[in-house]
Residue frames as a rotation matrix with the C-alpha (Angstrom) as fourth column:
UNK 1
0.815 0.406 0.412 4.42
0.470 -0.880 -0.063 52.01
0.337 0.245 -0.909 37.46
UNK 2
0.084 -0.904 -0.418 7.59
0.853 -0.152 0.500 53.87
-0.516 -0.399 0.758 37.48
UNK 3
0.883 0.002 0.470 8.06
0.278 -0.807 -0.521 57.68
0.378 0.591 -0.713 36.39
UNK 4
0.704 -0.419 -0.574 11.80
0.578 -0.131 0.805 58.76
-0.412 -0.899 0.150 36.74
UNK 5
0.072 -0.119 0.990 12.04
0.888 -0.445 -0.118 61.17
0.454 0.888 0.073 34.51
UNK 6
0.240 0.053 -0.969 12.67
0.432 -0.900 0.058 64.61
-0.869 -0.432 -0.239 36.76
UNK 7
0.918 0.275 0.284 12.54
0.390 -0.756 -0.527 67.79
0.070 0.595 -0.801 34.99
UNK 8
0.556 -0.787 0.269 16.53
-0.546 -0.589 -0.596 69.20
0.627 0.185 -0.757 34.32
UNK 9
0.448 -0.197 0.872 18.03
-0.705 0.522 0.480 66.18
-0.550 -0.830 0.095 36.55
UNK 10
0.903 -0.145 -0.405 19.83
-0.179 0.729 -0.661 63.98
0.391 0.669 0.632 33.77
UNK 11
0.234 -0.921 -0.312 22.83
0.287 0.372 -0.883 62.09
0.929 0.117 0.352 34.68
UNK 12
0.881 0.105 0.461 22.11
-0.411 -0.312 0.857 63.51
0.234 -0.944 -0.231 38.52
UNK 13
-0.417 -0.907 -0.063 26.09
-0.384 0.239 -0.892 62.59
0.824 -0.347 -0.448 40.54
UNK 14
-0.265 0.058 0.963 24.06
-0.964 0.007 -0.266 61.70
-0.022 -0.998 0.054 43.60
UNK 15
0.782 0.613 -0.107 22.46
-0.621 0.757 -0.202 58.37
-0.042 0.224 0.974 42.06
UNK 16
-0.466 -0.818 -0.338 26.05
-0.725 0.572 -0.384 56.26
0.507 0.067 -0.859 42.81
UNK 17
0.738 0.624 -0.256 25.96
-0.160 0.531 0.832 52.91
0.655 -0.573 0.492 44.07
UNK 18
0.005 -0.474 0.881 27.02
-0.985 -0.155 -0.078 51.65
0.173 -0.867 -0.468 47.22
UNK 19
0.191 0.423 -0.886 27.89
-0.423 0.850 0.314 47.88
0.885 0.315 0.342 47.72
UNK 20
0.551 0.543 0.634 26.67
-0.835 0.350 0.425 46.44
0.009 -0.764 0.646 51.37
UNK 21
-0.322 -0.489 0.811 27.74
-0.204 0.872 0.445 42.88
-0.924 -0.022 -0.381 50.50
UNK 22
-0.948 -0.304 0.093 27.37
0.010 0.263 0.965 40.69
-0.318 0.915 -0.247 47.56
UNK 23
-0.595 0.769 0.233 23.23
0.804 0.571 0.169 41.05
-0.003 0.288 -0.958 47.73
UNK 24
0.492 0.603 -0.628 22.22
0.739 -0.671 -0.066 44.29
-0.461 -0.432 -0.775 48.81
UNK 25
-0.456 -0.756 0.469 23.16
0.852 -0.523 -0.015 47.56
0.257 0.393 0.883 46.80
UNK 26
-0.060 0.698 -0.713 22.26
0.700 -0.480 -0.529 50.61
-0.712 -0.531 -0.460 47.93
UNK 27
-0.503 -0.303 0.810 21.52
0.665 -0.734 0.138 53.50
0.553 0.608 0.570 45.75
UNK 28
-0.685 0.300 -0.664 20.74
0.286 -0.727 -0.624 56.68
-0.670 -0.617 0.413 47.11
UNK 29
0.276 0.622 0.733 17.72
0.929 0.022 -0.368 58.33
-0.245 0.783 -0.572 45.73
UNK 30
-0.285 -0.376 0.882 18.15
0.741 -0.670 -0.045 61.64
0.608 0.641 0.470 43.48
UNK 31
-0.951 0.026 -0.308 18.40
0.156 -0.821 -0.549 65.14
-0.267 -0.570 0.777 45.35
UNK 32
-0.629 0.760 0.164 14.92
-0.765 -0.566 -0.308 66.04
-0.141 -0.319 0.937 46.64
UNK 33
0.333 0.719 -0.610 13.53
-0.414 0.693 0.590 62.51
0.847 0.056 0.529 46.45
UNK 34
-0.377 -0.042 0.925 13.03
-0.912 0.190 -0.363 61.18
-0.161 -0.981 -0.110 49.48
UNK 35
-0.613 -0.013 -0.790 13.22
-0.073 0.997 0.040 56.94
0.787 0.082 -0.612 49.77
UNK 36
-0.242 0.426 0.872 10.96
-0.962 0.012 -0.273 55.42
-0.127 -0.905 0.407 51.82
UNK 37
-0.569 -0.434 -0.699 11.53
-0.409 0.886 -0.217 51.73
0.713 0.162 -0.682 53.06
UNK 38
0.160 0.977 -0.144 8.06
-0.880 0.207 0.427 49.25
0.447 0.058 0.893 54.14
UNK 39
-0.938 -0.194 -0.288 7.82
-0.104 0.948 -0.301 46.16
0.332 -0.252 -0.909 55.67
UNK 40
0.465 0.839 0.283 4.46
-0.755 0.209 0.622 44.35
0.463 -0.503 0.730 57.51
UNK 41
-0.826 -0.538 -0.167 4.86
-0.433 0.795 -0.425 41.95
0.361 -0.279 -0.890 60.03
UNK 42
-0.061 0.798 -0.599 2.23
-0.589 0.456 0.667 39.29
0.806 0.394 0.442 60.04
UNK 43
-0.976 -0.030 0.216 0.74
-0.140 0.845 -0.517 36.81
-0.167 -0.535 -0.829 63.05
UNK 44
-0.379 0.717 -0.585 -1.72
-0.269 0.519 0.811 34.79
0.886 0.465 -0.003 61.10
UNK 45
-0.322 0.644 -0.694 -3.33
0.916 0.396 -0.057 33.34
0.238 -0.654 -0.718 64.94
UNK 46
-0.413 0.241 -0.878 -4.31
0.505 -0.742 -0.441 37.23
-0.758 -0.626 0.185 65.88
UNK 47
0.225 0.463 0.857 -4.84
0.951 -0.296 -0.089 38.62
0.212 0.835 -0.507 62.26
UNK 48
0.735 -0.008 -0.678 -3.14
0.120 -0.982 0.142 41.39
-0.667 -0.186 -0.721 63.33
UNK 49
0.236 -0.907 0.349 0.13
0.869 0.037 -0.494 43.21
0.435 0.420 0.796 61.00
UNK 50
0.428 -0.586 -0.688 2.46
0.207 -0.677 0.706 45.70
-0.880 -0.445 -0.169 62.24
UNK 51
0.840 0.128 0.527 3.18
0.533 -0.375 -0.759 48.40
0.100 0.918 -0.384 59.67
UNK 52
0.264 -0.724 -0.638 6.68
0.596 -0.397 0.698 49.80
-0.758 -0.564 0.327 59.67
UNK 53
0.612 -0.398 0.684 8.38
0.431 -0.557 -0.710 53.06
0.663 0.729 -0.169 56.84
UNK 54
0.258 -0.713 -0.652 11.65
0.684 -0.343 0.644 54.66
-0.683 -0.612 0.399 57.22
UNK 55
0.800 0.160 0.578 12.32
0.598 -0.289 -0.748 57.29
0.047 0.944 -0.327 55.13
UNK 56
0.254 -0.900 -0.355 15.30
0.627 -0.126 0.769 59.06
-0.736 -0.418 0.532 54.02
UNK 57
0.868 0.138 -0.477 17.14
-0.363 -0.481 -0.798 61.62
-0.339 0.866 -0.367 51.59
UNK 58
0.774 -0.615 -0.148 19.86
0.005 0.240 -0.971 61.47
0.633 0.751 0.189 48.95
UNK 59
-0.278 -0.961 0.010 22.77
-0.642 0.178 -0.746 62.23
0.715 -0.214 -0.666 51.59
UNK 60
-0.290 -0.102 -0.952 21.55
0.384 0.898 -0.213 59.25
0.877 -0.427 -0.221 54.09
UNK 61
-0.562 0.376 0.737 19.94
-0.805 -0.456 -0.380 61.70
0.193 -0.807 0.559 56.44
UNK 62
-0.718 0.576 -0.389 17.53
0.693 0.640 -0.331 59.89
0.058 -0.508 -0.859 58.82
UNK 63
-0.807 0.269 0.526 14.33
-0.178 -0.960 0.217 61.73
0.564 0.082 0.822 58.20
UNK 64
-0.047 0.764 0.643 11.40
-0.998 -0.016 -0.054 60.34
-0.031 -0.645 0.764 60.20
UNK 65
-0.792 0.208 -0.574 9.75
0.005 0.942 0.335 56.50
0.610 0.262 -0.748 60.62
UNK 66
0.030 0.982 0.187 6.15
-0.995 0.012 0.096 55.25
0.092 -0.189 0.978 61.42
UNK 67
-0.943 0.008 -0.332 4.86
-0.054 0.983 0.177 51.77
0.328 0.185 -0.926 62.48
UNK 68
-0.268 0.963 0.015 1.19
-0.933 -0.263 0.244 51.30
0.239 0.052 0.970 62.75
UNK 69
-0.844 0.074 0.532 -0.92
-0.281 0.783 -0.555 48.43
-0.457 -0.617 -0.640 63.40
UNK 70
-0.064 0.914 -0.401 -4.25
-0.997 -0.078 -0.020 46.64
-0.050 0.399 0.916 61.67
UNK 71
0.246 0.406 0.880 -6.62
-0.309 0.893 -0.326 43.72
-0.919 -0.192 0.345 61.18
UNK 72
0.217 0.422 -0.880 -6.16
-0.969 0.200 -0.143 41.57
0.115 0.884 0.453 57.76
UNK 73
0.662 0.208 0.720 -6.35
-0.348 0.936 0.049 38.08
-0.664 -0.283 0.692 57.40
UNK 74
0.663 -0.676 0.322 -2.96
0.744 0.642 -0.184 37.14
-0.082 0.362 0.929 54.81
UNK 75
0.479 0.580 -0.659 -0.25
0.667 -0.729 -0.158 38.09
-0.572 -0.364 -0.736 54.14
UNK 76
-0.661 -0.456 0.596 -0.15
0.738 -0.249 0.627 39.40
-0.137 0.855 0.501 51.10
UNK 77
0.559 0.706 0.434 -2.96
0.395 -0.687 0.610 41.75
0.729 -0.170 -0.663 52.23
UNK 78
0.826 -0.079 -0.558 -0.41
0.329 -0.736 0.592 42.97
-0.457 -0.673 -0.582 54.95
UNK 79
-0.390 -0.818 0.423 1.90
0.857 -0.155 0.491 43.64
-0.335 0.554 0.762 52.53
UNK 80
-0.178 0.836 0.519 -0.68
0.682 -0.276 0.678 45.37
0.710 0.474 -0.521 50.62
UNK 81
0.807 0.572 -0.149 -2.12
0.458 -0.446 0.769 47.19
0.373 -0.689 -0.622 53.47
UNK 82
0.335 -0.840 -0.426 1.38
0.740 -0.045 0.671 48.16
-0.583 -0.540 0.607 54.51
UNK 83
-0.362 -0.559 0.746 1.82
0.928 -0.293 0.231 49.58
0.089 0.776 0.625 51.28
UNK 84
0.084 0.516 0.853 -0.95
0.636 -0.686 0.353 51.92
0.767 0.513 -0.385 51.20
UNK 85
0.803 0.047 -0.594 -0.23
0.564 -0.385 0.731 53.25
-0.194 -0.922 -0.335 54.96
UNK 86
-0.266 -0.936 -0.231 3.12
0.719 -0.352 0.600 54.31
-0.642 -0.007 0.766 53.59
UNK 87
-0.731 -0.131 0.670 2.07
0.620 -0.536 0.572 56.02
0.284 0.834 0.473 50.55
UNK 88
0.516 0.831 0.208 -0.84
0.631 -0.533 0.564 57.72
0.580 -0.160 -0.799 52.19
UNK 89
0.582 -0.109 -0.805 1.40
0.698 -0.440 0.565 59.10
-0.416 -0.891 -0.180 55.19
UNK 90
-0.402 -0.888 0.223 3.79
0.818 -0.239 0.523 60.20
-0.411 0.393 0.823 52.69
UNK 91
0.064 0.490 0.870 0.99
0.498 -0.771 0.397 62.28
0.865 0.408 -0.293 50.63
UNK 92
0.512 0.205 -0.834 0.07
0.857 -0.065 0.511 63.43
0.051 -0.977 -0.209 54.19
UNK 93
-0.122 -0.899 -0.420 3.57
0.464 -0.426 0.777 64.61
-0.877 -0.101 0.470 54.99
UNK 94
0.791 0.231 -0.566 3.16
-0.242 -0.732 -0.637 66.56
-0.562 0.641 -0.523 51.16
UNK 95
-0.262 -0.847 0.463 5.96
-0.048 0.491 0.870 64.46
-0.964 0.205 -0.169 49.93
UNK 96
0.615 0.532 -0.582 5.89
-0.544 -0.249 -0.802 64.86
-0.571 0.809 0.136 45.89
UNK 97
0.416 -0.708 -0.571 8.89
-0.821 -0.022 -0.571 62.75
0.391 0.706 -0.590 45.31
UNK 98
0.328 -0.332 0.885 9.23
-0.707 0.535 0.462 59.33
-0.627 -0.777 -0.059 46.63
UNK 99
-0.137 -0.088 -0.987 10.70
-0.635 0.773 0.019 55.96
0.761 0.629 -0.161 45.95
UNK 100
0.481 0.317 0.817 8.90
-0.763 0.611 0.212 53.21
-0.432 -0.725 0.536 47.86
UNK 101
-0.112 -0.562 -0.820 10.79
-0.630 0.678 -0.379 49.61
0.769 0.474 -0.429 48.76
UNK 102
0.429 0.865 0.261 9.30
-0.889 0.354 0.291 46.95
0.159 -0.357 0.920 49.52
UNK 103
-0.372 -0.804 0.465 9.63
-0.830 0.512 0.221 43.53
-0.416 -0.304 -0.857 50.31
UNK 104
0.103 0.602 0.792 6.90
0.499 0.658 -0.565 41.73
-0.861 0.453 -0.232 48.51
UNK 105
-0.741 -0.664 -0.099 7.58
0.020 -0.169 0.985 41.12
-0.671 0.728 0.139 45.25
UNK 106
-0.222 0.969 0.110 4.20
0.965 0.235 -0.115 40.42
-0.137 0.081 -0.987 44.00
UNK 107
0.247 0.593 -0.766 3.37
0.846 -0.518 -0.128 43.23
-0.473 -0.616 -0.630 45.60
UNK 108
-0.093 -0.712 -0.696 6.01
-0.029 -0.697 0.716 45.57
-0.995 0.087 0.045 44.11
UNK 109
-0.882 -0.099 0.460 5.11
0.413 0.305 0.858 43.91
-0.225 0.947 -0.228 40.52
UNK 110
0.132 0.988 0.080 1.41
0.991 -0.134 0.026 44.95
0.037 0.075 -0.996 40.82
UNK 111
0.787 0.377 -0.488 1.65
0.284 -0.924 -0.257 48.58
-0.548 0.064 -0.834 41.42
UNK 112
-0.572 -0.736 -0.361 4.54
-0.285 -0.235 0.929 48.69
-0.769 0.635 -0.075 38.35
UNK 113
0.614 0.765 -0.193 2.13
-0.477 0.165 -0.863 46.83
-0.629 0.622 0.466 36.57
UNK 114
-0.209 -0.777 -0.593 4.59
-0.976 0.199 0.083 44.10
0.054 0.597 -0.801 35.83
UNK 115
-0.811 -0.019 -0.585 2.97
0.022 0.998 -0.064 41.28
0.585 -0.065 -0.808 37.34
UNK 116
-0.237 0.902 0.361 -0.31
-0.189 -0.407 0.893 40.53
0.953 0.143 0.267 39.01
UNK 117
-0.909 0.225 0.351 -2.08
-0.260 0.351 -0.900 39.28
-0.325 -0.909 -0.260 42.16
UNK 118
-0.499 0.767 -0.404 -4.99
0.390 0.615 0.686 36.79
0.774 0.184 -0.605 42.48
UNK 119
-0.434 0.452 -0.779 -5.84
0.879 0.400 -0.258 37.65
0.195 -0.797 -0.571 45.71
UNK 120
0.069 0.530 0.845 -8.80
0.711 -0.621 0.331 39.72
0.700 0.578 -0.419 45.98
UNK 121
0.617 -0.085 -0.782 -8.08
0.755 -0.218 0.619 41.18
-0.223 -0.972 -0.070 49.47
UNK 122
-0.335 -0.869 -0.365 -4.90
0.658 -0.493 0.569 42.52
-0.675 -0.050 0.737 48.32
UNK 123
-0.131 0.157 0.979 -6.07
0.867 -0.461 0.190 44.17
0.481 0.873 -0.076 44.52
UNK 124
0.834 0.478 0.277 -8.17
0.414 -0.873 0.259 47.27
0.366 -0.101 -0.925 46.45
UNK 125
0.381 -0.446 -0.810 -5.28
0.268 -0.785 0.558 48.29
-0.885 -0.430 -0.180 48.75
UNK 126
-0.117 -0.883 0.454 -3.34
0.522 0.334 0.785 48.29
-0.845 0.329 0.422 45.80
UNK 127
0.257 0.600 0.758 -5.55
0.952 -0.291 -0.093 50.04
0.165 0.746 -0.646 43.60
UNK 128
0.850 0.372 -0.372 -5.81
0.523 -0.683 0.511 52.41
-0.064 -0.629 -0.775 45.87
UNK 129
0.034 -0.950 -0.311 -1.83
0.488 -0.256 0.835 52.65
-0.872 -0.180 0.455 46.06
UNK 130
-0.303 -0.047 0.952 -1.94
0.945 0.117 0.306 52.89
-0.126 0.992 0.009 42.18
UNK 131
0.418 0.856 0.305 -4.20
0.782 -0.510 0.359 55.89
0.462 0.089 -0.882 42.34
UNK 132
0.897 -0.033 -0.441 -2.18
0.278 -0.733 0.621 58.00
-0.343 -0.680 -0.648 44.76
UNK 133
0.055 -0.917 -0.394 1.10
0.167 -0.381 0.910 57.93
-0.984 -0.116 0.132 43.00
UNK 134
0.198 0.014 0.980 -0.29
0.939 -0.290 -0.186 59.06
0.282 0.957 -0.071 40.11
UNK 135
0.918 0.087 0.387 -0.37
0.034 -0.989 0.143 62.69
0.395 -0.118 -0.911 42.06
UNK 136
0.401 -0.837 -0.372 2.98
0.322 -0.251 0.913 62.49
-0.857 -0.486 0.169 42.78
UNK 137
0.640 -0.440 -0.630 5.78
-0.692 -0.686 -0.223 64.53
-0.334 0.579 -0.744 40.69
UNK 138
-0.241 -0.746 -0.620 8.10
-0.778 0.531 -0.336 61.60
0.580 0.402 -0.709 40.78
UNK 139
0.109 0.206 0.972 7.41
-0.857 0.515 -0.013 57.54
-0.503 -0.832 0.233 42.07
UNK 140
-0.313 -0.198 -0.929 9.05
-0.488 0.873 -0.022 54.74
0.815 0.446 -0.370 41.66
UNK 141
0.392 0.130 0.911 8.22
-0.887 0.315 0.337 51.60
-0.243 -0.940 0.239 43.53
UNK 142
-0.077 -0.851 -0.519 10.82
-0.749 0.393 -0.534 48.82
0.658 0.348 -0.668 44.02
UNK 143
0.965 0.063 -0.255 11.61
0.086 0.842 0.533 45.29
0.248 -0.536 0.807 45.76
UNK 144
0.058 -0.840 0.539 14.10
-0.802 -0.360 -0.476 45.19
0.594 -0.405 -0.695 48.27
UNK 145
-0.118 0.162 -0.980 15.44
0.054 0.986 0.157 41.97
0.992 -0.034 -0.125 49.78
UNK 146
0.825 0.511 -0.241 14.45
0.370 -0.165 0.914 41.06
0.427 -0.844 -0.325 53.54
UNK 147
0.170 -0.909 -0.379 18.58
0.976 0.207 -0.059 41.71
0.132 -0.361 0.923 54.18
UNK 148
-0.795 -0.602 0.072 17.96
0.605 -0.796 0.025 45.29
0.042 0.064 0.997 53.34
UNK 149
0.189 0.950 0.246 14.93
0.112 -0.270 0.956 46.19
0.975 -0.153 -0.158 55.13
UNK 150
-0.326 -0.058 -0.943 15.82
0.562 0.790 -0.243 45.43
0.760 -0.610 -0.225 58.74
UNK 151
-0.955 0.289 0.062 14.79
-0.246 -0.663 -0.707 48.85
-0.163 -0.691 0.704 60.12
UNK 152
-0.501 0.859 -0.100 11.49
-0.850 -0.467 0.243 48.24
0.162 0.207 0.965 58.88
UNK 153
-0.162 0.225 -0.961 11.47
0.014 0.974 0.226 44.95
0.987 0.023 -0.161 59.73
UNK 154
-0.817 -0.017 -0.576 12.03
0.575 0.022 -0.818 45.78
0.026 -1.000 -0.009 63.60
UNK 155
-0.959 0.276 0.060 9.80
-0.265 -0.952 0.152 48.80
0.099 0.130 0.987 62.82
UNK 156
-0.087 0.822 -0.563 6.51
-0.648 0.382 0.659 46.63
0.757 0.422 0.500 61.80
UNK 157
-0.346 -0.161 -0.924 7.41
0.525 0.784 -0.333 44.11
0.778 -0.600 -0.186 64.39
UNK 158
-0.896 0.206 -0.393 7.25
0.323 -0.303 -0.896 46.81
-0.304 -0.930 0.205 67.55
UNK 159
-0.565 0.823 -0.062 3.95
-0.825 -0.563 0.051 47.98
0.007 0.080 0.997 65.68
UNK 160
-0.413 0.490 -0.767 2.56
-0.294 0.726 0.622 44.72
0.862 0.483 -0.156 65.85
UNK 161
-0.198 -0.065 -0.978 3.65
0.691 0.699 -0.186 43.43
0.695 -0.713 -0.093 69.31
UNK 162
-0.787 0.050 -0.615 3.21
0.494 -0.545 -0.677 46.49
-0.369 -0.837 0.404 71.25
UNK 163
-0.092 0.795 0.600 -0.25
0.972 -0.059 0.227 47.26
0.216 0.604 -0.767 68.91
UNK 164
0.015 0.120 -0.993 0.44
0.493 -0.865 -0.097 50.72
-0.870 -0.487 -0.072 68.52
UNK 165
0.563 -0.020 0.826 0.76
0.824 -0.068 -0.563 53.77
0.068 0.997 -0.022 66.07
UNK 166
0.622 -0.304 -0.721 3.53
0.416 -0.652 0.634 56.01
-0.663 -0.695 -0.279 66.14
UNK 167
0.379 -0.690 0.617 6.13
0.456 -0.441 -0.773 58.19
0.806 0.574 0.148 64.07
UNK 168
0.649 -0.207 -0.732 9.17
0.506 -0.600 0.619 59.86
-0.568 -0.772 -0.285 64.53
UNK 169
0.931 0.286 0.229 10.85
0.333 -0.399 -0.854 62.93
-0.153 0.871 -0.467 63.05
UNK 170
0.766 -0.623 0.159 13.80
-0.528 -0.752 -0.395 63.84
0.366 0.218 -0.905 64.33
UNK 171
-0.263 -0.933 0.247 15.29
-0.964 0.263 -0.033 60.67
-0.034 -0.247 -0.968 65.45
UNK 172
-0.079 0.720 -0.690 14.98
-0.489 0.575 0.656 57.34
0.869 0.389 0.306 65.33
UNK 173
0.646 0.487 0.588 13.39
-0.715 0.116 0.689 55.50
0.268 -0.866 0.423 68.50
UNK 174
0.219 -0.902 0.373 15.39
-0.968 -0.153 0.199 54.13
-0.122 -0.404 -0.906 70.62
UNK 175
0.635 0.052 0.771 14.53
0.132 0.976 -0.175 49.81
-0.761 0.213 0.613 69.70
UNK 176
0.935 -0.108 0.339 15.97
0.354 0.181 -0.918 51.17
0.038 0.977 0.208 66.17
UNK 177
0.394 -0.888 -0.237 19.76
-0.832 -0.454 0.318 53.21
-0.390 0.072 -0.918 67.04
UNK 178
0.073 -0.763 0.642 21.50
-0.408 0.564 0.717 49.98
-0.910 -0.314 -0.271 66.95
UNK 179
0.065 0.216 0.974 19.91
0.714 0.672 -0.197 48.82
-0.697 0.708 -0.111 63.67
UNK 180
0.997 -0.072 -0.031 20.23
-0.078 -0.877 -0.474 52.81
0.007 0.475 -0.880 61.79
UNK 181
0.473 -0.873 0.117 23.54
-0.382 -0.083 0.920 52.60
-0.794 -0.480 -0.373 63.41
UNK 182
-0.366 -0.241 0.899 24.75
0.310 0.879 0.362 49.12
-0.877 0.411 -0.248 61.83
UNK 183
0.724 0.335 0.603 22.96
0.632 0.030 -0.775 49.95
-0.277 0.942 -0.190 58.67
UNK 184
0.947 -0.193 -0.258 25.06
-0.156 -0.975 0.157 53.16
-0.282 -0.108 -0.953 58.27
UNK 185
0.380 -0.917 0.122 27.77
-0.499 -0.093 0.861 51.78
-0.778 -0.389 -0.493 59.26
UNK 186
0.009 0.201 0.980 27.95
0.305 0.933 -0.194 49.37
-0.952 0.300 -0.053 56.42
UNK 187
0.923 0.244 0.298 27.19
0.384 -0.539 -0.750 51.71
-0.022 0.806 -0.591 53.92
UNK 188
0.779 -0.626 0.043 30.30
-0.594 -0.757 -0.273 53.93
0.203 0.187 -0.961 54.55
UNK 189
0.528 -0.674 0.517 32.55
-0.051 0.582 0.812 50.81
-0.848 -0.455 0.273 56.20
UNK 190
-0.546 -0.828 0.126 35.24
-0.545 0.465 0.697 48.99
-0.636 0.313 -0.706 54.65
């Protein structure tokens, strides 16, 4: 499920890539869409996942991040579950323009409706996901490799291990400078 059709936005100058290394490209997203990058971290003996989103705009602001915390039992249900925490906070937040990136592919195929899942655990969140970005103005949702996730990877991780739920808006906590930092840097480096 992908709509990225904006209204008077053709050929948009902000949509350039940006090449990381030989695997990872960024692209910013288009002026007034706001990216927002997922992750879950799974421990299959506790059934718990840590839920991590960062979320940015087109010029690489840092605009807020959330990690969260829940029971499920695989995980391709904490994918799943990971998803829908993101896209709900995002409605929340009144966000009408996102692009979600993910790391499960699977996952990322199902709510494009490019590929499926067997696994009945996962389908509802996913439904569910389906369902909410229909009321958005613009949503795409994409796969992103684990190389180009790593805030949200640390993000999901400190929600897991420290079984909490938190956000921030106006900076990013302090476990994550070094990894915002480094990401940045990269982007604009040599």
């Amino acid at each position: 499920m992908e709509r990225n059709n904006l209204p008077g936005e053709q050929g948009n100058q902000a949509h350039r890539k940006i090449v990381t290394d030989k695997s990872i490209i960024w692209l910013p997203p288009l002026i007034n869409v706001f990216k927002v990058n997922f992750d879950a971290s799974f421990s299959s003996s506790h059934e718990l996942v840590g839920m991590g989103f960062i979320w940015g705009d087109h010029t690489w602001n840092f605009e807020g991040a959330g990690c969260s915390c829940s029971l499920v039992l695989t995980v391709k249900a904490a994918e799943s579950r990971a998803t829908l925490s993101t896209i709900r906070w995002a409605k929340e937040k009144n966000y009408n323009r996102i692009i979600l990136k993910g790391g499960k592919k699977q996952v990322v195929d199902y709510i494009r409706r490019s590929g499926g899942l067997k696994v009945w655990r996962s389908r509802n969140y996913l439904e569910e996901v389906v369902s909410i970005s229909k009321s958005f103005e613009y949503f795409s949702c994409n796969h992103v490799k684990r190389t180009g996730n790593n805030a949200t990877d640390a993000l999901s991780k400190y929600g897991r291990k420290n079984v909490c739920n938190d956000s921030w808006m106006e900076r990013p906590p302090f476990f994550l400078n070094d990894v915002v930092i480094s990401d940045t840097v990269s982007l604009v480096g040599p």
